[in-house]
C-alpha positions in Angstrom: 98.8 110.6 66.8 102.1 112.8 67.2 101.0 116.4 66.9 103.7 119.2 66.0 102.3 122.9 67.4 103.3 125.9 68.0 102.8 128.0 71.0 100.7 130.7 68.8 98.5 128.2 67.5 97.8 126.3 70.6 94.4 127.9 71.1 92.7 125.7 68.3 93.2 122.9 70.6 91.7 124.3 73.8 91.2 120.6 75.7 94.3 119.4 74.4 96.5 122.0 75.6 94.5 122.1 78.7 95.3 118.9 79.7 99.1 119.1 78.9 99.6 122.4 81.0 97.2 120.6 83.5 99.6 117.5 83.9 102.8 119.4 83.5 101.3 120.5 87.0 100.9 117.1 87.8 104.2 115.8 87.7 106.4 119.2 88.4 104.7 120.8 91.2 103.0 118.4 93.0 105.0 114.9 92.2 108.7 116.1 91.9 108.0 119.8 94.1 109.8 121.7 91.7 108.9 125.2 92.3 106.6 125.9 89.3 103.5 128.2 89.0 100.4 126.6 88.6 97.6 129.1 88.0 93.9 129.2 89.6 92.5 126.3 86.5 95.5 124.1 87.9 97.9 124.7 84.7 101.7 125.1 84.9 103.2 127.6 82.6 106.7 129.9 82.4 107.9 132.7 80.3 109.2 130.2 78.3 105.5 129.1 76.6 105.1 133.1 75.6 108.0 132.7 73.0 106.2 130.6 70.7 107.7 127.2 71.4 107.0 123.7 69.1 105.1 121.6 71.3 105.3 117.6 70.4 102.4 116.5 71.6 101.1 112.3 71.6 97.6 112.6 71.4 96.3 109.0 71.9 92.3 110.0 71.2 91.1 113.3 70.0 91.8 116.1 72.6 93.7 113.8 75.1 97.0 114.8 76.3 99.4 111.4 76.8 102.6 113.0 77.2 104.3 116.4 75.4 107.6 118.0 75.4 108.9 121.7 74.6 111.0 122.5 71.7 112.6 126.1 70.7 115.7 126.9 68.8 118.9 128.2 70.9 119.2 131.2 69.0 116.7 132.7 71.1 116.0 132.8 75.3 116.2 129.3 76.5 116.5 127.3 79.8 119.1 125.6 79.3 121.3 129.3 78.7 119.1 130.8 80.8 120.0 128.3 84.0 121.8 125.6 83.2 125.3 127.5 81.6 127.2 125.9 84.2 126.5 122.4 82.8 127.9 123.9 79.3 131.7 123.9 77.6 131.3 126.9 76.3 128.7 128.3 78.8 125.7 129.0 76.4 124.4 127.4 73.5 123.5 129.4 70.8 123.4 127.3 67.0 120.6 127.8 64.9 120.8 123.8 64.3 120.5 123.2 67.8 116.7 123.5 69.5 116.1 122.7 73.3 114.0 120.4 74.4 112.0 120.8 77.8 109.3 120.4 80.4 109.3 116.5 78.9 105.8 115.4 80.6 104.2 112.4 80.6 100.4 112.1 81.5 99.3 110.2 84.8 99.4 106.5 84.0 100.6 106.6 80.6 102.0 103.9 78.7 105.4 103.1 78.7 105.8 103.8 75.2 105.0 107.7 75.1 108.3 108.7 76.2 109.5 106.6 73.1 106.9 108.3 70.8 108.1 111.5 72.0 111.4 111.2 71.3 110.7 109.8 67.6 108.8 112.9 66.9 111.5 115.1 68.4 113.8 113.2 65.6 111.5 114.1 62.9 111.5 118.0 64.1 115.6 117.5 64.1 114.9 115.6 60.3 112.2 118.0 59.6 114.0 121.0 59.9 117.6 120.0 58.9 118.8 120.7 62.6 121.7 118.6 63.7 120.4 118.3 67.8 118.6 118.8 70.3 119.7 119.4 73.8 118.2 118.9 77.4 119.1 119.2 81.1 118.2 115.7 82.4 118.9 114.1 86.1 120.6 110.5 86.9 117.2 108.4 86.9 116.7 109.9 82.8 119.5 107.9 82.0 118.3 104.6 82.3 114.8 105.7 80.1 116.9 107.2 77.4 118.9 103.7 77.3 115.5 102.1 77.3 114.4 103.9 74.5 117.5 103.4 72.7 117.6 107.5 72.3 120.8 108.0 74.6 122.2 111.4 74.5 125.8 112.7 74.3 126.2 113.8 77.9 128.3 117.3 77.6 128.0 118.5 81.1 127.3 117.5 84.2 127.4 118.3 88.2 126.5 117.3 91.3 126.8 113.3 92.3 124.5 110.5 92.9 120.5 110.7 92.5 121.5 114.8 92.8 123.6 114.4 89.8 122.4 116.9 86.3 123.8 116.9 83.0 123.4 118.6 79.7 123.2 116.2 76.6 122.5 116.4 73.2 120.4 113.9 70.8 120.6 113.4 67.4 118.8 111.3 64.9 121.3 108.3 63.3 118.9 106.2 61.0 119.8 103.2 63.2 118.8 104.9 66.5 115.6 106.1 65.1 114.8 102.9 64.2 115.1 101.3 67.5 113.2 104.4 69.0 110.4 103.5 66.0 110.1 99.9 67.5 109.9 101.0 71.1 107.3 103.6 70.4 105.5 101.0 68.3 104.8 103.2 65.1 107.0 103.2 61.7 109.0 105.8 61.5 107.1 106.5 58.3 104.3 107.4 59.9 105.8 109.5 62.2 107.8 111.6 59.6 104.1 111.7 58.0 102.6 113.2 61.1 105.2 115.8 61.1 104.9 116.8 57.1 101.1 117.1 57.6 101.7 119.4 60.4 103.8 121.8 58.0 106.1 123.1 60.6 108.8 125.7 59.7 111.1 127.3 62.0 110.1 130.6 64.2 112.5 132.5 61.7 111.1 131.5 58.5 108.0 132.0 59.6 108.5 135.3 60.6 110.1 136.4 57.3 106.8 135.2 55.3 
């Protein structure tokens, strides 16, 4: 199933979050060498998973990571402001309809529909929440997935060339692309958008206010 959790509540799901921080090891630090802490129980975690992020997690069997990503509204410190300004018009991002997505993980030898299910539950956060986008820092090889998926983003930024090449995008969530994101992930959207009402997610600001 798609799970929808926050940062704060992450410690009543002590193997599953395990696993995720334990893979985004996995494939940052030790398959792509990106220069990433990874602490003494082999987890990799930045100051950005101390601000209470939305985590959208597939969770193929109770307590088993398959892939997650990292959402978190752009009113607040983000990535994407915090390195990635040069990729932007306006040189930050800051929209309380606009959350960033990040540290997009998939577990070793998952199935080549989790990146699909991820992406249909970050549509049901954008749906969920009344948001308009989401936006990410992706490299060239993302750009065939995304078309894969049938989730392409509108590319806003980008530098470098080639295989070096980076570029800021933002998603959104047209009925007619979440519907061919619903039939690569292999779930109805329905049940999706269920997932994500059960959950009973608000945003970091209402919360706060209750």
């Amino acid at each position: 199933m798609l799970r929808f959790i926050h940062g704060g509540d992450l410690g009543a799901y002590p193997q599953l979050a395990h696993a995720m921080f334990r893979h985004r090891a996995i494939q940052f630090h030790d398959r792509l060498g990106w220069d990433v802490r990874v602490s003494a129980h082999g987890e990799e975690r930045d100051q950005y998973d101390t601000l209470d992020p939305l985590y959208v997690i597939w969770e193929p069997r109770p307590g088993q990571h398959g892939g997650s990503m990292r959402l978190m509204p752009t009113t607040g410190r983000t990535m994407i402001n915090d390195h990635f300004a040069y990729l932007l018009p306006d040189g930050r991002i800051n929209d309380s309809r606009v959350w960033e997505c990040t540290r997009f993980c998939l577990a070793p030898g998952a199935s080549g529909r989790v990146p699909a299910l991820l992406m249909l539950g970050g549509g049901e956060v954008i749906r969920g929440l009344g948001l308009s986008h989401y936006a990410g820092v992706f490299d060239a090889a993302m750009i065939r997935i995304y078309r894969l998926i049938g989730a392409s983003p509108l590319v806003i930024g980008s530098a470098g060339e080639g295989r070096g090449r980076v570029s800021a995008g933002l998603w959104d969530t047209p009925d007619a692309a979440r519907a061919r994101v619903a039939r690569r992930a292999g779930i109805s959207s329905d049940l999706a958008a269920h997932w994500f009402r059960r959950a009973g997610i608000v945003p970091r600001e209402m919360a706060r206010a209750g």
